[in-house]
N, C-alpha and C positions, 0 to 999 in steps of 0.2 A: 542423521545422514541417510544416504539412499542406500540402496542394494548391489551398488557396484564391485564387479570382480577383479582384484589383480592381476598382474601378468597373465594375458591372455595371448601374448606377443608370438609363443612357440607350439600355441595349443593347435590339434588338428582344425578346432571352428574356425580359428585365426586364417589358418593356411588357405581353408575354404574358401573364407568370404574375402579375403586377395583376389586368389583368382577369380572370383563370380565377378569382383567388382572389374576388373579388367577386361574378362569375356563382355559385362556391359555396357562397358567403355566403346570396346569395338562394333558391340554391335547395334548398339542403341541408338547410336547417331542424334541428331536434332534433339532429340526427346527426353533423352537421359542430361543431354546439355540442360534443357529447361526445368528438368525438377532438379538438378545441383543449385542453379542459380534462386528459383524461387524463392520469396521470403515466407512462405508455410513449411516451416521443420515439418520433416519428410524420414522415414528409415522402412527399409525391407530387411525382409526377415525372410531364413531359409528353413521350411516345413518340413523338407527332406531329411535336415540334419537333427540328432539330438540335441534338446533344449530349445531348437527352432530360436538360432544364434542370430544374430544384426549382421547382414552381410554388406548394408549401405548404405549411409546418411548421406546427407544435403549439407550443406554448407551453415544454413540456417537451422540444423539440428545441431551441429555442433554449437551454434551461436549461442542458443537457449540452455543446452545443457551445460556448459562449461568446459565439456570436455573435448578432446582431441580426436581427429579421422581416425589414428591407431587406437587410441584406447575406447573406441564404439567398438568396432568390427569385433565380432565374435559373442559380445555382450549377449545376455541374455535380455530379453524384449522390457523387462518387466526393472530393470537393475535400477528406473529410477522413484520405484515405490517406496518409501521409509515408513517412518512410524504412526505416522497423522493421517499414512491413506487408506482412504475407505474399502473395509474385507469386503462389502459387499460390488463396488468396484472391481476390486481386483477379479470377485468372484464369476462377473459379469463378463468382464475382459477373456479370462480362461474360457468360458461355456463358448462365448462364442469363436475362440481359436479354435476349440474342439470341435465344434457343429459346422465350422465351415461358411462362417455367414459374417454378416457386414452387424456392425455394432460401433453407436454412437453413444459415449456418456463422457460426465465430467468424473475430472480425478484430482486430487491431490497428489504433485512429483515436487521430486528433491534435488537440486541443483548440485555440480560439484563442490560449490562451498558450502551446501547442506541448507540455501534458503531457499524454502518451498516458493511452489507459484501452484495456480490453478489452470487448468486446462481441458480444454473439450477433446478429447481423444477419436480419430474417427480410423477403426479399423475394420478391411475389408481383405478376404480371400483371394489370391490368384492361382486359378487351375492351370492346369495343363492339356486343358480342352479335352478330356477325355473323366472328365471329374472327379480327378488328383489334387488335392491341394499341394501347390511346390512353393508358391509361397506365400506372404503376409507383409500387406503394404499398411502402414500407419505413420499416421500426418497429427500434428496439435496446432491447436491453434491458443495458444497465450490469452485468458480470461482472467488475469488475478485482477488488472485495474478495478472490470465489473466486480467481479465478487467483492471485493474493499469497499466500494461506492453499494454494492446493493448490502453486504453487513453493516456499512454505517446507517445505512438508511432504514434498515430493520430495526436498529440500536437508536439511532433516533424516535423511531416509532414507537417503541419502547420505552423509552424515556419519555414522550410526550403521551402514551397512554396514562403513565402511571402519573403523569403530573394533571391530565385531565382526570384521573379518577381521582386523585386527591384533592382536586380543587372540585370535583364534584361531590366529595365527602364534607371539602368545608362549606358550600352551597346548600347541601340539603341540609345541616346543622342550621346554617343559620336560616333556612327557610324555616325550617320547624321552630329556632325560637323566633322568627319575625312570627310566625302562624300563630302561637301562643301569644304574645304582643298585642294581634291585630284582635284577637280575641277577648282578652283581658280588656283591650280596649272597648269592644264592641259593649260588654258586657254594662264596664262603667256608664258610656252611653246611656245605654239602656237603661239603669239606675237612674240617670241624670235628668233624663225624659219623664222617666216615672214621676220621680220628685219634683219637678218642673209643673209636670199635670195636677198633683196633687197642689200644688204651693197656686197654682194659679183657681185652678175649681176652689179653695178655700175661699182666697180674694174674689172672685166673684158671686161667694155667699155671699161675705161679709158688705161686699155692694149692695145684694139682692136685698138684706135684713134692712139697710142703712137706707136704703132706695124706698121702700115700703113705709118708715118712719115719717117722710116725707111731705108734706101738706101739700106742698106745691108742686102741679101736674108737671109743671116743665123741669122740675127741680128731677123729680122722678123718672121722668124720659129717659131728662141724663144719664141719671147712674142704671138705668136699664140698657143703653146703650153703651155702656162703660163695661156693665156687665157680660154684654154678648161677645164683645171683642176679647173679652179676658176667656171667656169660654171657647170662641176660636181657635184662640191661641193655647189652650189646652187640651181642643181635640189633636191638634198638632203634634202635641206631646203624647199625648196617649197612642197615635199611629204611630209615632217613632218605637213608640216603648214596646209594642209589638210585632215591629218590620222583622225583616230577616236582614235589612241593611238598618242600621240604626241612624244612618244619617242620610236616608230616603226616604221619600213615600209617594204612593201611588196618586196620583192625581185622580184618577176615577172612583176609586176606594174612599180619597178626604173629602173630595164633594158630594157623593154619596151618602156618605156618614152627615156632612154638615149640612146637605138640605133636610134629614130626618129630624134634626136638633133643631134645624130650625121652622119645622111646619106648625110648633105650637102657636107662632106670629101669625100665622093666618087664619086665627082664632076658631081652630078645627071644624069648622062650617066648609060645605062646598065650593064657596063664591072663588077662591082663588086656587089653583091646583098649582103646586110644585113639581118639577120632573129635571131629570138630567138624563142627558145623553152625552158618553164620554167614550173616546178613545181609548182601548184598554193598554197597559204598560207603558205610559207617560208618565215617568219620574220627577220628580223636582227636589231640589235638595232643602232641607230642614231651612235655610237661611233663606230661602225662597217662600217653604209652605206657609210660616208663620205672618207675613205680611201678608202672602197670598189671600191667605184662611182671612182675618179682617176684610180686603177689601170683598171677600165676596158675600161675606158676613155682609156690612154697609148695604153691598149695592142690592142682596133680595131682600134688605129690611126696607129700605128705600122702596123699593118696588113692590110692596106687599103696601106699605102706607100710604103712595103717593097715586100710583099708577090704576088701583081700581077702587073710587069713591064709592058708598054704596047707592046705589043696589049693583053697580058693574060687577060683570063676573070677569074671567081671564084665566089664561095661564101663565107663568115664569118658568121659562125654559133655559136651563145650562147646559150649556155645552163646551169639551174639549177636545182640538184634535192637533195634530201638528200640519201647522200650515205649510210650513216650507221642511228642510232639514235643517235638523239642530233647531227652531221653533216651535214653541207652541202658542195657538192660540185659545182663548177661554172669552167664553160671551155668555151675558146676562141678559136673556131675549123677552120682555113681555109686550101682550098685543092689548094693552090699557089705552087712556088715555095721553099718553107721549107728552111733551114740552115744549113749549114752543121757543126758550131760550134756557141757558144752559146756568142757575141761578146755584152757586158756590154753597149757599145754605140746603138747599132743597134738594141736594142728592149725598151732599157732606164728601163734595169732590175737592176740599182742599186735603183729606185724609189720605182719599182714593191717589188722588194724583202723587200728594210725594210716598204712597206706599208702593205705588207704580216704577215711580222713578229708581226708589231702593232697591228694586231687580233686577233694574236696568231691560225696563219696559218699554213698551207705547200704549197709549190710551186713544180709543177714536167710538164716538157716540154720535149716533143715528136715529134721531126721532121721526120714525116712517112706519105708519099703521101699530106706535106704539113707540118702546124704547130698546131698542139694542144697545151694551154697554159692550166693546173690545179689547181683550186686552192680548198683548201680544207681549210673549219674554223667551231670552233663553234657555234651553230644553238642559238638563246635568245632562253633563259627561257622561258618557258609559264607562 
């Protein structure tokens, strides 16, 4: 409940604020008509008298508080503060009746049937022109809607923080064990490459030895060439097994490495030089390298054999860059003798082309001042 006084009906403030209210009946005219009727609860207060008592509300201060024209008058300014309103409020409201100045805040008031509501209070001093305070005008304006609507919506906030942080407690859990996962995985990979490299460099000892046995030159070729593609395909693995991604690898790093392995074919004499020029951070994914690595194995063994008869000298030049986005292109350029038709044995293009096609390639060769071999595929995803 609020702080309202009983019979107030015989008391001298009572008798007072009668007559003030009549005296401003009469002499208020228009003016006083318009703050009765107003719908901003309205009440003056007399500064002159002890307790500085209500000597006049509005029709709409009655509305708001519950209570009756008789039982205002006399009331003390403060009667509908109760339990729930703020001391420092209140404290605020006093300082500035004392000081004589205008003061706006919110409060917590208590209705005749004791249900609070919220309100902006705005109280201001009236002098008597000679700087007396005689009295105190104070008006509310009804804010409970807002305060309800901005609590709930604090209370909402609230609640959706705590449900975002807890869905952001069960997010970083399961990022941590997805991280662990992608790790463990990474690792196996890596293993898996390892052993891949090794299983594969075995097999193509076991060629090497079996190749050597051989009586017959072309019998031997074979498995010479059997054996290079197995080594290919094991440098492949061996970059995997030491990427930082275990299911990439650098395209200017694998050709780099695979023109070294393969300069012993130009039987370490002058007459043919090897060289790459690559694009650097062109990735390609492990299902890509492995065919890749063959056919480029193929095409500079091709070119080392076919392209300079002796005494010809030359160079075999690789190169990779990205032709377009999301493309790359890779060429196998030497300035030999060229060809003059494009014969399925003599470059071992039935290999080339469907390892081409298994990356979902293009293939285009150009015998001009030599042999260009092109091959174009899609770039991995980042």
């Amino acid at each position: 409940m609020n702080e309202f006084e009983e019979n107030k009906v015989d008391t001298p403030e009572r008798s007072v604020s009668e007559r003030h209210i009549e005296a401003v009946r009469q002499q208020g005219g228009l003016f006083v008509e318009a703050v009765r009727r107003t719908r901003m609860p309205m009440l003056v207060t007399d500064a002159t008298l002890p307790g500085n008592p209500i000597v006049f509300v509005n029709q709409a201060f009655v509305d708001l508080s519950g209570y009756s024209m008789d039982e205002l008058l006399g009331q003390d300014p403060h009667f509908m503060n109760g339990q729930g309103t703020d001391p420092e409020a209140i404290r605020r409201y006093e300082a500035a009746i004392l000081e004589g100045r205008d003061e706006t805040l919110e409060i917590l008031q208590y209705r005749k049937d004791g249900a609070p509501f919220r309100a902006m209070l705005f109280a201001s001093p009236v002098d008597d022109g000679q700087g007396t305070v005689t009295n105190h005008f104070l008006s509310y304006l009804d804010i409970t809607r807002r305060y309800v609507a901005e609590e709930d919506l604090r209370t909402l906030a609230s609640e959706l923080e705590a449900r975002v942080a807890a869905r952001t407690r069960e997010l970083e859990a399961a990022n941590t064990k997805l991280s662990a996962l992608v790790s463990e995985r990474e690792m196996l990979l890596v293993e898996v490459n390892h052993r891949a490299k090794n299983s594969l460099a075995i097999a193509a000892s076991l060629l090497a030895i079996q190749g050597r046995r051989q009586p017959d030159p072309a019998v031997r070729a074979l498995f010479e060439e059997a054996q290079d593609r197995l080594n290919a395909m094991a440098r492949v693995h061996d970059l995997l097994s030491k990427s930082e991604k275990a299911q990439r690898v650098d395209v200017s790093v694998y050709v780099a490495d695979l023109c070294e392995a393969l300069r012993p074919i130009t039987e370490n004499d002058d007459r043919v030089r090897l060289e790459a020029k690559m694009e650097h951070l062109i990735l390609v994914d492990a299902d890509t390298a492995v065919p890749l690595g063959i056919v480029l194995t193929e095409l500079i063994t091709n070119a080392v054999k076919y392209a300079f008869p002796a005494p010809r000298t030359g160079t075999i030049l690789v190169q990779a860059r990205r032709s377009q986005p999301g493309w790359i292109e890779l060429a196998v350029r030497d300035d030999g003798i060229g060809m003059s038709s494009l014969r399925e044995g003599s470059l071992g293009y039935g290999l080339v082309r469907s390892l081409v096609q298994q990356i979902r390639g293009e293939i285009d060769v150009l015998s001009e001042g030599g042999l260009t071999v092109t091959i174009s595929f899609p770039e991995a995803a980042q």
